[in-house]
C-alpha positions as CSV (number, residue, x, y, z in Angstrom):
1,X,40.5,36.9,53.0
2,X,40.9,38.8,49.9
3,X,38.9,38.9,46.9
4,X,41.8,38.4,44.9
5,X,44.5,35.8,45.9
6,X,47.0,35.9,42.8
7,X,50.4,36.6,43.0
8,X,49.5,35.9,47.2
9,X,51.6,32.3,47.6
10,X,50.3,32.5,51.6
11,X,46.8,32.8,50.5
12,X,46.8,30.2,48.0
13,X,48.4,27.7,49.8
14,X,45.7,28.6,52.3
15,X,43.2,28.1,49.8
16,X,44.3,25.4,48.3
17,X,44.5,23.3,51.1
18,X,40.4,23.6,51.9
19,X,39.7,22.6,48.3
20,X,39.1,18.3,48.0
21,X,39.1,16.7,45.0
22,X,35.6,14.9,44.1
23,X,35.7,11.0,44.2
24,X,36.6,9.0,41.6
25,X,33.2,7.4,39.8
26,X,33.4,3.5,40.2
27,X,33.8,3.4,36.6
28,X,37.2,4.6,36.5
29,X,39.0,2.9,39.2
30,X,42.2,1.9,38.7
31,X,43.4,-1.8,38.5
32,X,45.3,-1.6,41.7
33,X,41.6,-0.4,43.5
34,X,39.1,-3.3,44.7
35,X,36.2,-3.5,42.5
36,X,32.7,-2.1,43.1
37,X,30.8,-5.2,43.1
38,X,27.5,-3.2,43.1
39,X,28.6,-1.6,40.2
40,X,29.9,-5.0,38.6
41,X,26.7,-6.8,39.5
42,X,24.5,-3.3,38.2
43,X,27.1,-3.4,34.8
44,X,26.6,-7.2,34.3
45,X,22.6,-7.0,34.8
46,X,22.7,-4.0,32.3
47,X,24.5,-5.9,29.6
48,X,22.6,-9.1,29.9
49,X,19.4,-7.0,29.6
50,X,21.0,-5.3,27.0
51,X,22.1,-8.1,24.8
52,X,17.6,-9.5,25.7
53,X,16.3,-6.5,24.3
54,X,18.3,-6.5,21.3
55,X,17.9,-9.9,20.7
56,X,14.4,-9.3,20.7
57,X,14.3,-6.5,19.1
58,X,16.0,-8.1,15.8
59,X,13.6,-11.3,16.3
60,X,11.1,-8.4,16.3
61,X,12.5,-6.9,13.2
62,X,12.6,-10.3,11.4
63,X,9.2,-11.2,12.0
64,X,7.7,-7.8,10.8
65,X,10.0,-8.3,7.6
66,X,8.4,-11.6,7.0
67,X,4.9,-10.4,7.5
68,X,5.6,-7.3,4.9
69,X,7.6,-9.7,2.3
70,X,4.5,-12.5,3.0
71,X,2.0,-9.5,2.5
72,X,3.6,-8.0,-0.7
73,X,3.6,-11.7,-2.0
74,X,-0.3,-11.9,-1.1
75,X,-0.7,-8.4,-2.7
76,X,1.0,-9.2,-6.0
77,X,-0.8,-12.7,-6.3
78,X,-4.3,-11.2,-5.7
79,X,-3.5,-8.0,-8.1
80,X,-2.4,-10.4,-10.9
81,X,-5.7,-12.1,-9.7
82,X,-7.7,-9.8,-10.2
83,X,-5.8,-8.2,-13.4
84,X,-6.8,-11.8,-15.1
85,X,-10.4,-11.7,-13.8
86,X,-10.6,-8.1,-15.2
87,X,-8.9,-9.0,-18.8
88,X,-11.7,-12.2,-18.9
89,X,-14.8,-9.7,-17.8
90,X,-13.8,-6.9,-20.4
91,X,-13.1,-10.2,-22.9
92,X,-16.8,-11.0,-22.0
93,X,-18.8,-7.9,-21.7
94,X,-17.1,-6.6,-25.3
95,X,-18.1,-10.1,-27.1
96,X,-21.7,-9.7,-25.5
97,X,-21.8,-6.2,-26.5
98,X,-20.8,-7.0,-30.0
99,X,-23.7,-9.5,-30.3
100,X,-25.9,-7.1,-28.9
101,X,-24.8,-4.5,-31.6
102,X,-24.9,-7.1,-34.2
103,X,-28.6,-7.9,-33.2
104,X,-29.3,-4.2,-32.9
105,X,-28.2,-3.5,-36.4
106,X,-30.0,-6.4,-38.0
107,X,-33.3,-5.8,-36.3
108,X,-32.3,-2.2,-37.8
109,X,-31.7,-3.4,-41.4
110,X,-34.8,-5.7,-40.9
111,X,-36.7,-2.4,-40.3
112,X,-35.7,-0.1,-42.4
113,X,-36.0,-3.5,-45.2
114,X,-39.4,-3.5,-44.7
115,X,-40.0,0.1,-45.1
116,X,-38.5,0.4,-48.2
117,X,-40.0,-2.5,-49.9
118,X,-42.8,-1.4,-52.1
119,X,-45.9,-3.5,-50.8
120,X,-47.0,-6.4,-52.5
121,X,-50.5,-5.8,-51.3
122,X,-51.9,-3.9,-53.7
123,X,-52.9,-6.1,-56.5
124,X,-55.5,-5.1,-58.8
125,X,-59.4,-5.2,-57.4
126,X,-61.3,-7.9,-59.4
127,X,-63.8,-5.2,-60.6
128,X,-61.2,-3.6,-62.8
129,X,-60.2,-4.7,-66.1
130,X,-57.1,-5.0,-67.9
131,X,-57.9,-1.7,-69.5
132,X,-58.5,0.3,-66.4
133,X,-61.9,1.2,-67.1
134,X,-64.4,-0.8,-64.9
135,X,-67.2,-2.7,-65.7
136,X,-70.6,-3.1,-65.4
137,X,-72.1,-6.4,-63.9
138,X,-75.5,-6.2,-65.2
């Protein structure tokens, strides 16, 4: 046979009558063609499973949206929480550290008070006399 059969109608014809076409997939048959009932039962199984997994897929889904919505909630709640117990502590520790500063500065007044004050314990001994000059006990 030739390499080449164009233009040759004896050598295609030949040619062409070896060739078969491939069969046609169940799939595609025709209405007039029985049906493939391994292919119905295989197509009916399929969907069903189908139709299971995404049903449980979107229960899945739902679920998992709860939890995150139910979770934020929780979240929120114990941030505002926790944003009151802060505001109360910082209410607390800044009045405690005002008293402490108050105490602070009046034992510092107190102390620096008392240094200035001239003392009041230095009278006069009893040997002197009014005049300064002291006398003699004889």
């Amino acid at each position: 046979m030739p390499d080449q059969i164009n233009a040759d109608t004896e050598s295609m014809s030949a040619y062409s009558s070896q060739l078969t076409a491939p069969e046609m997939p169940p799939s595609l048959a025709r209405l007039g063609t029985p049906p493939n009932l391994t292919g119905l039962f295989e197509g009916i199984a399929m969907s069903v499973l189908d139709k299971a997994a995404t049903a449980s897929m979107a229960a899945f889904m739902t679920k998992m949206t709860e939890e995150m919505v139910t979770d934020s909630t929780k979240v929120k709640t114990a941030a505002i929480t926790y944003s009151a117990a802060d505001v109360t502590s910082a209410l607390e520790l800044a009045t405690s550290a005002t008293k402490v500063l108050k105490q602070g500065i009046d034992l510092v007044k107190q102390t620096a008070g008392s240094a200035q004050q001239p003392s009041t314990a230095t009278e006069k001994p009893a040997d002197q006399s009014a005049g300064g000059a002291p006398q003699d006990l004889v």
